[in-house]
C-alpha positions as CSV (number, residue, x, y, z in Angstrom):
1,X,126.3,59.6,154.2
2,X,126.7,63.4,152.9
3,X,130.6,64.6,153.0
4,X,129.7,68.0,152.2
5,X,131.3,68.3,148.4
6,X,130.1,68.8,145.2
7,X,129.6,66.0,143.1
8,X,129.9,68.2,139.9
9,X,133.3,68.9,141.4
10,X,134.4,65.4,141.3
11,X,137.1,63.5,138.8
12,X,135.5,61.6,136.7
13,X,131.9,63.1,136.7
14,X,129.9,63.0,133.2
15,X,130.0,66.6,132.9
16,X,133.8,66.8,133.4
17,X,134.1,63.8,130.8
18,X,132.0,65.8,129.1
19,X,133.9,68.7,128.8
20,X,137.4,67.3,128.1
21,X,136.0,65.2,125.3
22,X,134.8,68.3,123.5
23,X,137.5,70.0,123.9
24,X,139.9,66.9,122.4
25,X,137.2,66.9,119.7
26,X,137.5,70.9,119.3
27,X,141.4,70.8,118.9
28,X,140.9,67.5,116.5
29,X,138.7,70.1,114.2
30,X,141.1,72.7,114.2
31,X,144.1,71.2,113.1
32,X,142.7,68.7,110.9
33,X,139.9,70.2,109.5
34,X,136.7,68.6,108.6
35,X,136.0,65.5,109.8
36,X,132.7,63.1,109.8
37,X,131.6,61.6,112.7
38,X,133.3,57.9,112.1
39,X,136.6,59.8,111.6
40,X,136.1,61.7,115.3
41,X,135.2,58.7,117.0
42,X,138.2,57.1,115.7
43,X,140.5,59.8,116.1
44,X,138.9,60.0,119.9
45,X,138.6,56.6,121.2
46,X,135.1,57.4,121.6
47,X,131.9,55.5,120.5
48,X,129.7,56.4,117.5
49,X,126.6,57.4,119.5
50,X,128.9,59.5,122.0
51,X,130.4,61.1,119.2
52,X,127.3,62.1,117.5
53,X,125.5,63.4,120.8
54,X,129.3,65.1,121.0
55,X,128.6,67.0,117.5
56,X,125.2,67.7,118.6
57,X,126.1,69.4,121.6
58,X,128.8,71.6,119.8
59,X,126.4,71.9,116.9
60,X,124.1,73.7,119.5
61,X,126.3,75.4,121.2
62,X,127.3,77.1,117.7
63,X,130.9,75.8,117.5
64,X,130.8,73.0,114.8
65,X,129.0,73.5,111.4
66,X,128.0,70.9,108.8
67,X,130.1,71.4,105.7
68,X,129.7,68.8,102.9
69,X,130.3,64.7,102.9
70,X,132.5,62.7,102.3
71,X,130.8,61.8,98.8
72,X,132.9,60.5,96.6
73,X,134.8,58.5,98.5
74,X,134.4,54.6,98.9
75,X,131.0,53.8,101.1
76,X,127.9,55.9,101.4
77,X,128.5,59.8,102.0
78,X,128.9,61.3,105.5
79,X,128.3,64.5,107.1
80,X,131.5,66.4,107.5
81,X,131.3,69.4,110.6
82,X,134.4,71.7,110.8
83,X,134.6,74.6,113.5
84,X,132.4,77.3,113.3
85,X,134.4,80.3,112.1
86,X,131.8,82.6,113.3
87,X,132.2,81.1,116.9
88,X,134.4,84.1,117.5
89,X,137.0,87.1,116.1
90,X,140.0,88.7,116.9
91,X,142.2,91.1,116.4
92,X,145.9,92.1,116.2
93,X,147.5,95.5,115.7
94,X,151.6,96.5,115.2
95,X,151.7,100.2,115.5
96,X,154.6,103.1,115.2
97,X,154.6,106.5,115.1
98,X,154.1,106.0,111.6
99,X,151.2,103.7,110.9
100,X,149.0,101.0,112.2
101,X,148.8,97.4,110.6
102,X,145.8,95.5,111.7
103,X,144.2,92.2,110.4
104,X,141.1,90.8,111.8
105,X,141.1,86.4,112.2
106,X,138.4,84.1,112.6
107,X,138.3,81.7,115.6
108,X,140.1,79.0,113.1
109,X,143.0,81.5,112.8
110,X,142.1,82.3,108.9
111,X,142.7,86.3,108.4
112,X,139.4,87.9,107.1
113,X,141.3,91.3,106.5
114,X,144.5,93.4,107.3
115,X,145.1,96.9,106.7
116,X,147.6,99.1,106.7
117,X,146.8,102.9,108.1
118,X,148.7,105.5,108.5
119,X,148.9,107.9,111.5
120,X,148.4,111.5,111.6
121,X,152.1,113.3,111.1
122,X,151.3,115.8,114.2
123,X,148.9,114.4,116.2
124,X,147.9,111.0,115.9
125,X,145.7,111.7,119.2
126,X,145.6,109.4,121.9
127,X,146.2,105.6,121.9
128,X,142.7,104.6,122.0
129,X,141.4,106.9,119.2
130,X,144.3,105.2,117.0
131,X,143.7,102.2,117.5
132,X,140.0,102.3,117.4
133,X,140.2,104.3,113.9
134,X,142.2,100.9,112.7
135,X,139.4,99.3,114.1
136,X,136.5,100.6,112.3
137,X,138.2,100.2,109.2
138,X,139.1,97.0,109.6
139,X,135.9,95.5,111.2
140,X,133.7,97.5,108.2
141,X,135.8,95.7,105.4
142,X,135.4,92.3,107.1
143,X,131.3,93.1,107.2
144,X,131.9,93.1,111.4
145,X,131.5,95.2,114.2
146,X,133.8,95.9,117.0
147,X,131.3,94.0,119.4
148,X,132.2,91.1,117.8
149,X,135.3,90.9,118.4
150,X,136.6,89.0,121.5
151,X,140.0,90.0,121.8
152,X,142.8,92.9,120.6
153,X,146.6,92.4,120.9
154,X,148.7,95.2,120.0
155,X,152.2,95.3,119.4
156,X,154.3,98.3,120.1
157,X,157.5,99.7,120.6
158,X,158.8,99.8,124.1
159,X,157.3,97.3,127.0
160,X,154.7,97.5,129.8
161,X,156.2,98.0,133.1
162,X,154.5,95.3,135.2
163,X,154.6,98.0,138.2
164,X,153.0,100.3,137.2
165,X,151.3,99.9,133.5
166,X,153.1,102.6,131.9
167,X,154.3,102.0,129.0
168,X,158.6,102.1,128.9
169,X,161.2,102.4,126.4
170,X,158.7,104.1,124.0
171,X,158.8,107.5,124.2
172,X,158.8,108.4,120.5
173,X,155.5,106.7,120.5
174,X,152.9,109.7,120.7
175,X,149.5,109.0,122.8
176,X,150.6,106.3,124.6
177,X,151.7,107.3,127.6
178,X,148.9,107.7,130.3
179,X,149.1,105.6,133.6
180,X,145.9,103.9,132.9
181,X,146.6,102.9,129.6
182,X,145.1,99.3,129.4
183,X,141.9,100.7,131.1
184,X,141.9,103.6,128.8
185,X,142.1,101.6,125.9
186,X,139.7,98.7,126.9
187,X,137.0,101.1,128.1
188,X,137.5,103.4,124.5
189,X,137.6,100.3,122.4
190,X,135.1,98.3,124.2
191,X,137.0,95.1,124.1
192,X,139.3,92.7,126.0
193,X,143.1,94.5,125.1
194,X,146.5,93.0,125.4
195,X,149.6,95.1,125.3
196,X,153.0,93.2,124.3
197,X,156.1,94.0,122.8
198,X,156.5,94.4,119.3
199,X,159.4,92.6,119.2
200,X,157.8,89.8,121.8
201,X,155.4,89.1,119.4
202,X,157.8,88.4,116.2
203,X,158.9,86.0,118.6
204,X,155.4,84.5,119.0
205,X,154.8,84.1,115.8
206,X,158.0,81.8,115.0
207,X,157.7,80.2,118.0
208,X,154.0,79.3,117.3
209,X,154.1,79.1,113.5
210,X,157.5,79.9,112.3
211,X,161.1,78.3,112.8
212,X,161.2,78.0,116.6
213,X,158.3,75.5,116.8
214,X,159.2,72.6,119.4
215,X,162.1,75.0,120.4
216,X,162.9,75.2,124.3
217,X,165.6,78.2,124.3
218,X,166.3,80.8,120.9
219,X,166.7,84.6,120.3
220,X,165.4,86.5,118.0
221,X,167.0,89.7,116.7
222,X,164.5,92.4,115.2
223,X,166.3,95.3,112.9
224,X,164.2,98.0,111.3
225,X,164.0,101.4,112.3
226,X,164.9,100.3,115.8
227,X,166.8,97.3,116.5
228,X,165.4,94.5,119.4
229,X,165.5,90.9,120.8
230,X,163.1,88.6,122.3
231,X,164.3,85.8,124.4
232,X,162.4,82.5,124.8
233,X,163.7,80.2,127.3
234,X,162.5,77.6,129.0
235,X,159.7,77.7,126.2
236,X,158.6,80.8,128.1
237,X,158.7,84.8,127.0
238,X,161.7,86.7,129.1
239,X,160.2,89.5,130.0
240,X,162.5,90.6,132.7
241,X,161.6,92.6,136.2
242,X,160.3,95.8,134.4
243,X,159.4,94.2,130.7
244,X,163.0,95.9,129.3
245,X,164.4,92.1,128.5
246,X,165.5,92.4,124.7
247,X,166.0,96.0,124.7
248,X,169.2,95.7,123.5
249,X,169.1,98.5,120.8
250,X,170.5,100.7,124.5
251,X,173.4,97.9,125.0
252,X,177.0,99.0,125.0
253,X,178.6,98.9,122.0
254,X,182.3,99.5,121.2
255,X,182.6,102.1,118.9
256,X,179.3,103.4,119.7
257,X,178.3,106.5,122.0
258,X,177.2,105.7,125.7
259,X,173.7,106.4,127.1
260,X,173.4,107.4,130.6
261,X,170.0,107.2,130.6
262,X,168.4,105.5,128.2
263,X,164.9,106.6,128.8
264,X,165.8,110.7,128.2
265,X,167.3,110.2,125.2
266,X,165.9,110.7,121.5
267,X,163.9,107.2,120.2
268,X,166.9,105.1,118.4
269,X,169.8,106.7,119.7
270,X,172.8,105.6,121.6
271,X,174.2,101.6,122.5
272,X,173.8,99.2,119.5
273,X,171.0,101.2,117.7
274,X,173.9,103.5,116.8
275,X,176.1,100.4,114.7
276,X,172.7,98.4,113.8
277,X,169.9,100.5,113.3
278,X,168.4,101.5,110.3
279,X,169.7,104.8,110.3
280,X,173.4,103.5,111.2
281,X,172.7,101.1,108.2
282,X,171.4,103.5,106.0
283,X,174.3,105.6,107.0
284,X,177.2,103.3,106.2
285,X,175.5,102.5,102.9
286,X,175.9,106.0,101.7
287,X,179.6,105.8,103.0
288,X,180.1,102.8,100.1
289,X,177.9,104.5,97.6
290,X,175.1,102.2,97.6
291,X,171.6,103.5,96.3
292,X,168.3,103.4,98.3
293,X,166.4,105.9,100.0
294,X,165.7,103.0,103.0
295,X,167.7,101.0,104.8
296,X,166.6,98.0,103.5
297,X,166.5,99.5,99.6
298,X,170.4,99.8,100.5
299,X,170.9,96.7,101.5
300,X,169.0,95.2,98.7
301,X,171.1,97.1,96.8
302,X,174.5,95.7,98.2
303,X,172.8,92.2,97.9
304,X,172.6,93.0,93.5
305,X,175.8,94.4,93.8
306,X,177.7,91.0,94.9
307,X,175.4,88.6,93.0
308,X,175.8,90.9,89.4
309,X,179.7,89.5,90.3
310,X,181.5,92.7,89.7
311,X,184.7,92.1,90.6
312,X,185.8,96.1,90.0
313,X,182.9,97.2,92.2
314,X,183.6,95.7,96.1
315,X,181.4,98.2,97.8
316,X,178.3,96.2,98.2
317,X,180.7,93.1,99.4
318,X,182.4,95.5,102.3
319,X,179.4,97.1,103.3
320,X,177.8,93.4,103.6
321,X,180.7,92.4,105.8
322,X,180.5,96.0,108.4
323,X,176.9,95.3,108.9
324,X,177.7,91.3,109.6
325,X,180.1,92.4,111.7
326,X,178.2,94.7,113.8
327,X,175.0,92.9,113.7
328,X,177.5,89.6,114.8
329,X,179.2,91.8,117.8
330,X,175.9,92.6,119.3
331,X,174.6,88.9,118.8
332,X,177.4,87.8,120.3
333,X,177.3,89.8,124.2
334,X,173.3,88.1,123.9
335,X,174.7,84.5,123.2
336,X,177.2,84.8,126.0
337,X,175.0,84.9,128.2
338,X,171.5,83.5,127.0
339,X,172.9,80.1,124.9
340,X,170.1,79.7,122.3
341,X,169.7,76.8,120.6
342,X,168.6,79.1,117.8
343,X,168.8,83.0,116.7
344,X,166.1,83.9,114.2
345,X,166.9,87.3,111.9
346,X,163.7,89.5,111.3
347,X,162.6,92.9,110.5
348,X,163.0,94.2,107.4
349,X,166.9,95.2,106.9
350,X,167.5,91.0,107.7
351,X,165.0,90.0,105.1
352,X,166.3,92.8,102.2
353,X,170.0,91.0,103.2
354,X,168.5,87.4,102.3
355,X,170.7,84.6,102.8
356,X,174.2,86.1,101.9
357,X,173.6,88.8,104.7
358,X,172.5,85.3,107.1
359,X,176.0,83.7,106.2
360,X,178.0,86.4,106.8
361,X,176.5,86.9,110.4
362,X,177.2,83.2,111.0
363,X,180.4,83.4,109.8
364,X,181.3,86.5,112.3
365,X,179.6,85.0,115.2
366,X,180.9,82.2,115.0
367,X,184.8,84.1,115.7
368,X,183.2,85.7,118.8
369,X,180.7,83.3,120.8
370,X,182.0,80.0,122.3
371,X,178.1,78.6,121.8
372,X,177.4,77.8,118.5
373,X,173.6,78.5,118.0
374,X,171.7,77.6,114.3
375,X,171.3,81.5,112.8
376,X,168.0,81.7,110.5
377,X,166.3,83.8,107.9
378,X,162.7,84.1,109.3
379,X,160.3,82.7,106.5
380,X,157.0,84.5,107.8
381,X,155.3,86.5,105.0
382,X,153.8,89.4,106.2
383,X,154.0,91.2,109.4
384,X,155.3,89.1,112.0
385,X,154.0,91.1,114.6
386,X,150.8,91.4,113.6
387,X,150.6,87.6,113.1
388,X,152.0,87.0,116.8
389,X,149.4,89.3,118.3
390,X,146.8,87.0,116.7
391,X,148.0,84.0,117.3
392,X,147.8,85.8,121.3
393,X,144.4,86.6,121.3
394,X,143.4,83.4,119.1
395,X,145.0,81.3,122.3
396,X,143.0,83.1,124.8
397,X,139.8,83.3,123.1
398,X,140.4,79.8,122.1
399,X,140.8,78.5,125.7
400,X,137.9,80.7,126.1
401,X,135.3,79.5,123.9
402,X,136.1,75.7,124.1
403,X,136.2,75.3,128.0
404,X,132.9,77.8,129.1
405,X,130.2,76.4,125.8
């Protein structure tokens, strides 16, 4: 007798079988690499025949390729298949007002190219034309074009507001400020776009392939020319109501001015961006004499200063011990409240400071926070934003490509 339902719809049906055992088979390929098809039956719990007709269904679908044998090892040789890196590409952008980094992945998360462009000192036009120059360059070194791409994640300054999709806590970021910002750039660019948080996406990126993996709950504080957080708890981004979570560069700060509204004032003005920001930082370098035209040169330079072990020449140990201090006192109003299991230093002002600037930060903290959470260097070479935007469209196109072949 009928009952009216769908039997494609049922638990349990072949093509639901189907579906879930290449997808197992898909993730098998991607973290292990090439593998024959004795070694994905095994790996599987499935058959030999239902693994080949398996490989011969993602062969056809364009998601596997051949790729060698196993020659050379015990037994005759058999055909290896690894995922297709042609299956799909993506994209993932970190831009200032000052330039554009973008690097270009292949569905296996391999980088085919990055670049870094900068903008146009007056007018770098509007968001879409910047990022779509990036773009062009980017897809024409890698012997691509744009339509192959199936996702773009850019990183920037400042944060969506969920509301309304205007981009907040940016505005020294030129051309990217119109109301229908998503649809303006997905329309110009002709591609599937995600907006996140700079700052978000450092976070990504150690959460995903950095020192936060398997972590539930950590922080991680971002100091270049602006200074940031992004909190992960509950393994999930904190966003907040209106995407400000982590914009902590406005928090009170003693010893620092007040900003009665954040959102008026000049970009990296006011709150802890006044004790911890690159230009504070650069700032109290020159107060101790230290060389460097950047922040981070100046801290690099305070970093020589203490390991050449001059003992007549303290100024590189003091300034070390300020910026501890400060960086320490903001950490500390965020562990309070948040308890991480772990705080990650990034950006490029932690990195010049290396492992003596680490220390000293753990050693202050640990005189103003009752929780006691693990403080570490970040390890990721490169841009850590641009690596969590791909990792953020690689995990949507991912899920994309493996559940609808």
């Amino acid at each position: 007798m009928a009952t009216g339902r769908s039997n494609a719809s049922q638990p349990g049906t072949p093509r639901l079988l189907r579906a879930i055992n290449d997808r197992a088979a898909l993730e098998l390929l991607l973290e292990q690499g090439p593998l024959s098809r004795s070694q994905l039956g095994t790996l599987t719990g499935l058959s030999k025949p239902t693994a080949s007709q398996l490989l011969t269904r993602l062969e056809s679908a364009g998601l596997v390729v051949p790729v060698g044998t196993t020659a050379g090892r015990p037994g005759p040789g058999a055909q290896l298949y690894e995922i297709n890196p042609r299956a799909a590409y993506v994209a993932g952008l970190d831009v200032s007002p000052e330039r554009v980094r973008v690097s270009i992945a292949d569905i296996t998360g391999r980088v085919v190219t990055e670049h870094r462009l900068p903008q146009h000192e007056d007018d770098p036009g509007p968001a879409g034309e910047q990022v779509g120059r990036a773009l062009d360059v980017a897809t024409t070194a890698a012997g691509l074009d744009r339509s192959e791409l199936r996702a773009v994640v850019i990183g920037t300054p400042g944060a969506l507001d969920p509301a309304t999709d205007e981009l907040r806590y940016a505005a020294h970021l030129p051309g990217w400020h119109s109301p229908r910002l998503l649809e303006e750039l997905t329309a110009e660019l002709g591609v599937p776009v995600a907006l996140e948080n700079d700052v978000n996406l450092a976070a990504v990126a150690e959460q995903r392939v950095g020192l936060a993996r398997g972590l539930q709950d950590f922080v991680l504080l971002w100091v270049e020319a602006g200074i940031g957080a992004a909190l992960v708890l509950g393994g999930r981004m904190h966003r907040g109501h209106t995407g400000g979570a982590g914009e902590i560069g406005y928090m009170p700060m003693p010893g620092a001015p007040l900003i009665k509204n954040p959102e008026l004032e000049t970009a990296n003005s006011g709150g802890f961006q006044e004790l911890a920001g690159a230009p504070a930082v650069l700032e109290l370098a020159r107060e101790h004499g230290l060389d460097g035209d950047t922040a981070q040169a100046a801290v690099a330079d305070a970093v020589r200063r203490v390991e050449a072990g001059d003992t007549a020449d303290a100024s590189g140990a003091v300034f070390l011990r300020t910026l501890a201090e400060r960086l320490a006192t903001g950490l500390a109003a965020v562990v309070a409240v948040v308890d991480p299991e772990l705080i990650v230093l990034s950006g490029a002002v932690p990195r010049a400071g290396g492992e003596r600037l680490r220390a000293l930060v753990q050693e202050e903290l640990s005189g103003l926070a009752v929780p006691r959470p693990r403080l570490l260097q970040s390890e990721l070479s490169g841009s850590p934003v641009v690596i969590g935007a791909l990792q953020t469209a690689l995990a949507t196109v991912r899920e994309q490509v493996f559940s609808t072949h």
